[in-house]
C-alpha positions as CSV (number, residue, x, y, z in Angstrom):
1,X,78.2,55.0,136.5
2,X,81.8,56.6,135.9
3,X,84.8,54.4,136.2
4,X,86.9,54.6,139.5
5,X,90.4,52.9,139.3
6,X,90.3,51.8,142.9
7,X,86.9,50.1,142.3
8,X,87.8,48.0,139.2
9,X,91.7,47.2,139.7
10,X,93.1,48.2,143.2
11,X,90.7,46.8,145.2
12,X,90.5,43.6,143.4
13,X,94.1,43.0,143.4
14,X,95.1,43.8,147.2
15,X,92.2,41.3,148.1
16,X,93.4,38.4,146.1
17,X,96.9,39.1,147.9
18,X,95.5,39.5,151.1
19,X,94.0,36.0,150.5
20,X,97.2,34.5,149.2
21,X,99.0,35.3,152.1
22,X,96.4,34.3,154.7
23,X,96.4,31.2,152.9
24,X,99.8,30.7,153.2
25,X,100.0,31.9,157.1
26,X,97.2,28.8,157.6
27,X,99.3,26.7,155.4
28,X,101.3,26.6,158.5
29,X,98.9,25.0,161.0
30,X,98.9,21.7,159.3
31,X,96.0,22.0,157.5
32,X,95.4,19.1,154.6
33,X,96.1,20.3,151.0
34,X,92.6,19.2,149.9
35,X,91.1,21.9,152.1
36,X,92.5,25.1,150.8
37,X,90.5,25.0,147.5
38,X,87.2,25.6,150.5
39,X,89.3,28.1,152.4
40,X,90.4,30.3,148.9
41,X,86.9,30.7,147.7
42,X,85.1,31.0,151.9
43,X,88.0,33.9,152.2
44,X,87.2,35.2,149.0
45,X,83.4,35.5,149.7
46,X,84.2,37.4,153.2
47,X,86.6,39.7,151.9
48,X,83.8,40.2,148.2
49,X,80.7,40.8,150.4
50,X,83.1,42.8,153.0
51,X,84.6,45.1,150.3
52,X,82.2,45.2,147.2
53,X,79.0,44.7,149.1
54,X,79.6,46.6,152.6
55,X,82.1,48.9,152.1
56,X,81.6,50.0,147.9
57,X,77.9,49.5,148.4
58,X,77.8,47.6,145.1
59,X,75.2,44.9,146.6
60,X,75.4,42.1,148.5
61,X,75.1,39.6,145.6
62,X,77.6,41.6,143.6
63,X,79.8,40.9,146.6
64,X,79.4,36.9,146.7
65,X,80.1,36.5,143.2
66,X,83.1,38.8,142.9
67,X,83.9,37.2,146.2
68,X,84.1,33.6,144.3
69,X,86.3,35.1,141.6
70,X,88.4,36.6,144.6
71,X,89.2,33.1,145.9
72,X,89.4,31.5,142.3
73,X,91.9,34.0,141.0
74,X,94.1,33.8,144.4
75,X,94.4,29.9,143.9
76,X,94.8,30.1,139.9
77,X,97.7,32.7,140.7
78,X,99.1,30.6,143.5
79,X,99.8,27.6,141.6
80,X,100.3,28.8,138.4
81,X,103.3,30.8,140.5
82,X,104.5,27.3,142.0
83,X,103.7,25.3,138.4
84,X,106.2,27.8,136.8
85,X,109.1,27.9,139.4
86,X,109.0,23.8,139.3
């Protein structure tokens, strides 16, 4: 197995942004603050079994976990972001 850039760093990176910001857009509807934990780590198992499992064909079980660190790393980043502009 050779290392491909996109695999290991691109990919990983655009999906824990695209999670961010759908985060953000559903922060809008109202939704209570002890809920977006769920939705970071459900959002990050879609888009880990979507990308890693479907679409790099790295297995489906590859996909859920990398999925949970998806939604884990867009939450850490979020709040460390708002923790250090307090």
């Amino acid at each position: 197995m050779d290392f491909n850039l996109t695999q290991s760093l691109i990919t990983p990176a655009t999906v824990v942004g695209v999670i961010i910001s759908l985060v953000q857009a559903l922060k809008n509807f109202d939704i209570n603050k002890k809920y977006i934990h769920l939705i970071d780590i459900t959002l990050g198992i879609f888009f880990g079994v979507l990308m890693d499992g479907v679409l790099l064909k790295q297995g489906l079980l590859t996909g859920f976990f990398n999925g949970i660190v998806y939604g884990l790393s867009a939450y850490g980043l979020y709040s460390g972001y708002k923790n250090l502009m307090k």
